[in-house]
Every structure is written in structure tokens, then in C-alpha cells.
N, C-alpha and C positions, 0 to 999 in steps of 0.2 A: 504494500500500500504506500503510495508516495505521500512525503511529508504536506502537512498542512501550511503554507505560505503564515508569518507571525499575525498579519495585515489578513489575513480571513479568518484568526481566531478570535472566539466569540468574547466579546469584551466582558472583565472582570465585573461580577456583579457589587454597585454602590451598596452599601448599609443604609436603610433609610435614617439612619443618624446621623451617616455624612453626606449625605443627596445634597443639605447645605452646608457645606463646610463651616469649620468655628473659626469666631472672628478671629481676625490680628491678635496680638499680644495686647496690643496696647488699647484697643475699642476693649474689648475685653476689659477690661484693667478699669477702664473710665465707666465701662456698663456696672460692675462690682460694685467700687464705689461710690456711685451712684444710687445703687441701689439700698446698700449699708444706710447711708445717708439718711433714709426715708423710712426702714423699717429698722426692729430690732424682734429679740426673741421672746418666748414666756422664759426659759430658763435665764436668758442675761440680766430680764425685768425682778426676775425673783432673787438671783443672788445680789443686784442693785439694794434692793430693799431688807434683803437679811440682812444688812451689817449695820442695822440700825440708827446711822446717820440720814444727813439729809443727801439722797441720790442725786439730787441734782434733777431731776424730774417732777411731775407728778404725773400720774396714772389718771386714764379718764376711761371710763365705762360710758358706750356711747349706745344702749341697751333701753326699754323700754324699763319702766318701773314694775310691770313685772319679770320682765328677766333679771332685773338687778336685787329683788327678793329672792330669786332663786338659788342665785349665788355669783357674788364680785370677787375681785381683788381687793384681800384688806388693804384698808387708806384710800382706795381709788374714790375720786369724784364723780359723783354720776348727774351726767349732763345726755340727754338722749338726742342722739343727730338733729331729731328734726327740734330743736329748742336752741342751738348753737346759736345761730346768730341770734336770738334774744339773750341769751344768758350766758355767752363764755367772757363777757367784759367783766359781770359780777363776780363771778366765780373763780377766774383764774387771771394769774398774774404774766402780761405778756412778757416779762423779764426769763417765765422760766420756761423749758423745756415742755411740752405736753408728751405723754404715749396713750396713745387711743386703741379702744378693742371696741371689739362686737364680737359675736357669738362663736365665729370660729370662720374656719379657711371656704367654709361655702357661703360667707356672707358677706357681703361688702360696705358693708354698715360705718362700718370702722375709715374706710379710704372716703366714702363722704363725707362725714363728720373731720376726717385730717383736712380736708379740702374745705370744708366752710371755714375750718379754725387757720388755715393758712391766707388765705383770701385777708382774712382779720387781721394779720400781721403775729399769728402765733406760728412759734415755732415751731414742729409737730413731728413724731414720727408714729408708725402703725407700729402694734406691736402682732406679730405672723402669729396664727394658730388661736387668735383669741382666749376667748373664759373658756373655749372647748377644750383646747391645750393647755391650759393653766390647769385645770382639773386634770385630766388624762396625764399629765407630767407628776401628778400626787402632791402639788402644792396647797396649801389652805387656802379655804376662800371664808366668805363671810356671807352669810343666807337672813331671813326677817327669823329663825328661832336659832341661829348662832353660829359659832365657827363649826367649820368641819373640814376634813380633809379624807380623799380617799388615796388607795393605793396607788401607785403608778403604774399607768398601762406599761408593760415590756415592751410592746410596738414605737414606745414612745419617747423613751426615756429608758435609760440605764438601771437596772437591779442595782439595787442599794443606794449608798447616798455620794458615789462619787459622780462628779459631772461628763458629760459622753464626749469629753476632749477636743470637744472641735471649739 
């Protein structure tokens, strides 16, 4: 059987992961931190707040009044998206940092309400995985009959209490 010409063989199949190749070093680099910029995590929001001082932040629950009985972030303010531009001049200090949440990673509750509070001249970031991940990671929350905390989901967060290194 005579050889196959290199030019008639059948071209290498792409991975539909690289169909579009990833950017430059450097778009890259600028989309990262970029994006750091604007969000943060439930675990960096929690160990901020475990050490007792003042983080340099505050926490805003942007949740209806009854989700926010259901259970918040201890300390967090709760300001409900659609009330922001009435009530984030009363409520919070544009000197500081806000992190806004909503219910979790299917709800975009949270990126509205960053976006009224930025429009106003507040500073803001979303904090990713909302009160869904705050719970599922096994941190306390605070409910209208008291604190509680449950286990940490494994899918979510590292067994036992050391942080998942990243």
C-alpha cells in the first residue's frame, strides 16, 4: 500500500477547549485582575472577619427580609437590592469598602445591588457563592431564632478546619 502524502492526512482533531485558544499572557493577567478586583470569596470574607478587628469592609446582604431571617452573615447589613438607592447613603459609609451577597451562584441579586451601590460612588465588590456558600462552606450564620452553623459540604470546602490552599 503506498504511503499517504503528510498534506492528505486527516487533520488533528481540536479539543473543544482549544477550538478558542487562551489568551496572551498578558490579557490574561489584566482579565484576572480584573476580575479579583470586583469579586472576593465566602472563605476570604470569613477569615477577614475571624480575627476580630475591623476588616476593612463591611458585609451587605442584598436578600429580601425574609431570606435574611432565614439566615445572614453575622454583622452583615441588610439592605435589599431593590431599596439601595433609597437607603445605602443612610446606612453605609462611602469611605468604606462594601461586599455584597445574595443567595448564591444562581442569583444575580448581588451584581445588581454592586451596581446601584457603585453608580452611588461606593466602593463594592460581590462576594462569589453567596449565603449558599457561606452555609455549605460550615460557617455561622445568624437566623430571626439564633446563630447556627452547619457542617461543611466536602464538595465545598476542605475536611476539617484547615483552609483549601488556594
Amino acid at each position: 500500500m503506498p504511503a499517504v502524502p503528510a498534506s492528505a492526512a486527516p487533520a488533528a482533531a481540536v479539543s473543544p477547549v482549544l477550538r478558542v485558544p487562551p489568551a496572551a499572557p498578558a490579557a490574561a493577567a489584566a482579565y484576572f485582575a480584573a476580575g479579583l478586583a470586583f469579586h472576593t470569596d465566602v472563605s476570604d470574607v470569613a477569615a477577614a472577619l475571624a480575627t476580630g478587628g475591623d476588616p476593612g469592609f463591611v458585609v451587605l446582604d442584598s436578600r429580601s427580609t425574609e431570606a435574611w431571617d432565614q439566615g445572614h452573615v453575622p454583622g452583615a447589613v441588610h439592605l435589599p437590592t431593590a431599596l439601595v438607592a433609597e437607603r445605602a447613603e443612610r446606612l453605609l459609609d462611602r469611605d468604606v469598602p462594601v461586599v455584597v451577597y445574595c443567595w448564591g451562584p444562581g442569583c444575580d441579586g448581588a451584581a445588581r445591588a454592586a451596581l446601584a451601590l457603585a453608580e452611588r460612588g461606593f466602593r463594592v465588590k460581590e462576594m462569589l457563592g453567596g449565603f449558599e456558600y457561606w452555609a455549605r462552606e460550615g460557617f455561622p450564620y445568624e437566623t430571626r431564632e439564633g446563630r447556627r452553623r452547619q457542617d461543611a459540604d466536602p464538595l465545598t470546602a476542605p475536611a476539617g478546619t484547615d483552609p483549601c490552599g488556594c
